[in-house]
N, C-alpha and C positions, 0 to 999 in steps of 0.2 A: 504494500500500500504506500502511496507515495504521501509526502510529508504532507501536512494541514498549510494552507495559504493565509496570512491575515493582512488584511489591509484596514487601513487605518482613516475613517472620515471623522479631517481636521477641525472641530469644531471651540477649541478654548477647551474650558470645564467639561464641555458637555460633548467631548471626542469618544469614540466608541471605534469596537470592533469588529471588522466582516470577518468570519471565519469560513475559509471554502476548501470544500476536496470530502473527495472519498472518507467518508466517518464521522465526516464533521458535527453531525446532533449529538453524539457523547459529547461533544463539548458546552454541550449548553448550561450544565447547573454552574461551569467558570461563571457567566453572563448576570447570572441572577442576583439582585442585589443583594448583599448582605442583611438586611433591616425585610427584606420579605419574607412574612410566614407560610402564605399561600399563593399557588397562580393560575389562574385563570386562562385555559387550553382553548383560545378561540379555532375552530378547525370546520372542517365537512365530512360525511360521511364516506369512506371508499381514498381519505386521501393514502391512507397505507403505509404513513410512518407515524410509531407510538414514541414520543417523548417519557424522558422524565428529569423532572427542574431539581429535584433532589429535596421540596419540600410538597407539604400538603399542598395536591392539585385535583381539580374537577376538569372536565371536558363539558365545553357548550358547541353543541354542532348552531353552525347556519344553512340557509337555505345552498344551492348549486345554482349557478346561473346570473345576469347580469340583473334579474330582478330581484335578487338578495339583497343584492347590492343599493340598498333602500333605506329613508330614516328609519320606517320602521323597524328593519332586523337592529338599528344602534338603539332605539327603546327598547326593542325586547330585552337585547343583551343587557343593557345596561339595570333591567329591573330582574333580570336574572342572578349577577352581579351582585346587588345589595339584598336580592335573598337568601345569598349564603353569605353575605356577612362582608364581602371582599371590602379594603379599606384599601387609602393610598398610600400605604407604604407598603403593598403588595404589589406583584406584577403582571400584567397579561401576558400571554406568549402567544401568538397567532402561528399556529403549523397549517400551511395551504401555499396556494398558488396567489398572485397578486390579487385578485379579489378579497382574499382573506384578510392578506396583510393589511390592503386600505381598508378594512370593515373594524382589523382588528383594533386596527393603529388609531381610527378617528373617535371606536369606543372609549380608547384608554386616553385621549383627549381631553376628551368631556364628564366621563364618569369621577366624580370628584374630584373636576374641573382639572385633571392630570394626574394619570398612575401612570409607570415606567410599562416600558411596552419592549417586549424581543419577538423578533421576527424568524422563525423558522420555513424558512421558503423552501418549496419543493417542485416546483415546475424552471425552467430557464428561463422562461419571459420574467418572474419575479426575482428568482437569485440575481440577474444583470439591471434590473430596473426598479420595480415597484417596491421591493422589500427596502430599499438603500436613498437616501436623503429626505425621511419626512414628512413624502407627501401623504395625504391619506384622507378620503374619501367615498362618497356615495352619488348615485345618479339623482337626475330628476328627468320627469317623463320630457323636459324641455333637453335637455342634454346629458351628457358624460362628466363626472366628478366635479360639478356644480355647488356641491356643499362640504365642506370638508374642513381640514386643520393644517397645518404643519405644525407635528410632533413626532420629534426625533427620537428612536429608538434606543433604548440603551446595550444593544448587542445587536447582531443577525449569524444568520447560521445557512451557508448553502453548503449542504451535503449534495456535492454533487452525484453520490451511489446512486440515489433517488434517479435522477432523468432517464436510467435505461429502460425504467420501467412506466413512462411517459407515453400517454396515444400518438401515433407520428403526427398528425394536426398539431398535436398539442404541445409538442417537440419544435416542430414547424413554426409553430407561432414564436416562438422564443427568439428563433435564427431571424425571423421578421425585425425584432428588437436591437439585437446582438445588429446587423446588418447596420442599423443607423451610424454603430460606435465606429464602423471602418470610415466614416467621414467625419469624424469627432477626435479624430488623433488614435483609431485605431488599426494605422495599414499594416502594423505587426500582427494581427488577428491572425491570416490565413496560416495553417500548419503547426499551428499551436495546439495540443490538448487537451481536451474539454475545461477541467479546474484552471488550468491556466487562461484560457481563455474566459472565461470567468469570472477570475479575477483582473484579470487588463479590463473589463469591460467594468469591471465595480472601481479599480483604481479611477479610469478617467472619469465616472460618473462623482465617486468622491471628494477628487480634484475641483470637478465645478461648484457643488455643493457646498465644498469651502472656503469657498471663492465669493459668494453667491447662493446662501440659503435659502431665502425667502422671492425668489427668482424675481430680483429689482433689474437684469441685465445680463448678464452670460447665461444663468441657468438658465433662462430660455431653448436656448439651443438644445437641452437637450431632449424638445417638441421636436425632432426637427422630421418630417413625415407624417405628424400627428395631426396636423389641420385636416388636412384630406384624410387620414387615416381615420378621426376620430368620427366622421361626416360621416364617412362610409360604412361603421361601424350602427349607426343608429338610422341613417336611409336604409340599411336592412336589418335592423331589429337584433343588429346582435346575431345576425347568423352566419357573418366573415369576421373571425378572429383576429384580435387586436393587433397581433407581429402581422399577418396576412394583409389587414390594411393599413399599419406603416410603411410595410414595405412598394404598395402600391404608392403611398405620399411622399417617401424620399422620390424616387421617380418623375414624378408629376412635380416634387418643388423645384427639380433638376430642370425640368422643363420649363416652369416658371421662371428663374432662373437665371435659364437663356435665352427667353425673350423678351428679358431686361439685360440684358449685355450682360452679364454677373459672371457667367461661365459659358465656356463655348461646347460644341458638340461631342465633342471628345469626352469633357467632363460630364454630360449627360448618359454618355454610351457607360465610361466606370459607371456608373449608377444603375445602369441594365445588367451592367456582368456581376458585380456585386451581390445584387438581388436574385438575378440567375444561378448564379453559384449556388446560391441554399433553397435553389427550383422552387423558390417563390415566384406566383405570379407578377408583373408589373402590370396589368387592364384592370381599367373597371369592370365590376360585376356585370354580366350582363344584363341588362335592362334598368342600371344606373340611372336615373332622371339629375340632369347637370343644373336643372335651375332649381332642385330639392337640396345638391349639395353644397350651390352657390348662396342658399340660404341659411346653410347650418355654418356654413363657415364665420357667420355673423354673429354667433352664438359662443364661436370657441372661447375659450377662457384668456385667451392673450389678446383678444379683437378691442383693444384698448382707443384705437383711433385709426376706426372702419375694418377693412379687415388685415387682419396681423398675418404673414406668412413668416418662420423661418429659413433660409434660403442661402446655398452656399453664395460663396464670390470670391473673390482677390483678398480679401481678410478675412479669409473661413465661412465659417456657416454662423449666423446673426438676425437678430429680427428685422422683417421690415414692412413697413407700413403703407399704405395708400397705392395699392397694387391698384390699376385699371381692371375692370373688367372684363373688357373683352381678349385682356391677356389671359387671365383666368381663366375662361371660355375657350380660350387657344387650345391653353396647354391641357385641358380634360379632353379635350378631341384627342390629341397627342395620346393618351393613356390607356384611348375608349377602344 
């Protein structure tokens, strides 16, 4: 078994651990704070790794699905929670895929008004992204993680063992994610081995985050496929998976892009091999409606002033604002 990976997101006082590789959930009662008596095991049914924090713990399943992912499942938990007594110098631990983690991470937010929160991630779309820098969140039937907190983790844990036993979709969607960081300073990815690759993708993600917590400026970028991706994701109900329509929105902003002078064709085509590589699609679904998407995009969470795209250029990949329409319009023809 090859050694345990940790990498370190820089935050002052409140810096913490990613621990990644083969075994890595025996590592979790290091994680747990000291002053915790009990923790709170947010997870799903079927996820098929059993934890243990090394102190008195319960398991609270949630629902499966993106309409779990609701305020209601944060009141249920949370009135679950205070019926077994949980207090805030106990911890939660969320063992799931990144639905989990944002469900688990935005209860332990709020439930007295902030308990310590470890993230046991078990899918690749969450060990490279959603478990690592804080975000954490719920839908609303108007959009995607519309209500939410930023609260930082006090551990995480990718046991990479976990992924071989992933649905390949499920597998797939991850390499959608992972696919953004080769344009984020990760052109060392290809030929790397799973934990290592893994952790390069949590190093640069932890890099921005502490850099840029509360995404006032850089940590934006790390949306960057997520406008389109996130449109596409709710124009069909959640039934093309999260990495699957990132990776169709790195593409399309590649596109966008280029017909703002930003980068030329060459850097659009990496952006098709890229995503090719991990036999993700780059089209829209078929039977996409382009003026349904052109209206969610008005909706995304960075549409600050009209609509927000991230998009590479001559100083990397950055937000930017006041895109034309009909370039828009261009570049979905381009993807459709």
């Amino acid at each position: 078994m090859s050694p345990l990976i940790e990498v370190e997101v820089p935050l002052d006082d409140r810096s913490y651990r990613v621990i990644v590789g083969d075994g890595a959930a025996e590592s979790l009662p290091q994680l747990v704070p000291e002053r915790a008596k009990r923790a709170a095991i947010v997870t799903q049914a079927g996820i098929g790794l059993a934890v243990d924090p090394g102190v008195e713990h319960r398991i609270f399943e949630i629902g499966d699905g993106e309409t779990a992912k609701a305020m209601s499942t944060i009141e249920d938990l949370c009135r679950r929670f205070a019926q077994w007594g949980l207090t805030r110098n106990d911890v939660i631990i969320g063992v799931g895929g990144g639905l989990v983690t944002d469900v688990a991470g935005f209860a332990a937010a709020v439930y007295h008004r902030g308990v310590d929160v470890i993230h046991v991630s078990t899918t690749l779309l969450g060990q490279i992204d959603a478990s690592v820098g804080g975000k954490t969140g719920v839908n609303l039937p108007e959009g995607k993680n519309l209500v939410g907190a930023y609260w930082q983790p006090a551990g995480v844990i990718c046991d990479t063992s976990v992924l071989s036993s992933l649905p390949p979709r499920e597998y797939k969607s991850g390499l959608g994610e992972m696919a953004k960081y080769h344009f984020l300073g990760g052109s060392d990815l290809e030929g790397l081995p799973i934990a290592e690759r893994v952790a390069r993708c949590v190093q640069i993600k932890a890099d921005v985050v502490g850099s840029d917590e509360r995404e006032g400026g850089r940590r934006a970028i790390l949306n960057y496929g997520h406008t389109l991706g996130h449109a596409i994701e709710i124009a069909g109900q959640f039934d093309v998976r999260h990495g699957e329509a990132v990776a169709i929105g790195l593409v399309y902003a590649a596109e966008v892009a280029r017909r703002l002078g930003r980068v030329d064709a060459a850097r659009v085509q990496e952006h098709r091999h890229v995503v090719g590589s991990y036999d993700l699609s780059h089209r829209l679904p078929d039977g996409s409606d382009h003026d349904e998407l052109l209206s969610l995009f008005t909706r995304d969470k960075k549409a600050l002033d009209g609509v927000t795209f991230v998009l590479d250029g001559p100083n990397g990949v950055e937000p930017v604002t006041g895109i034309d329409e009909d370039i828009l319009r261009d570049a979905l023809r381009a993807v459709s």
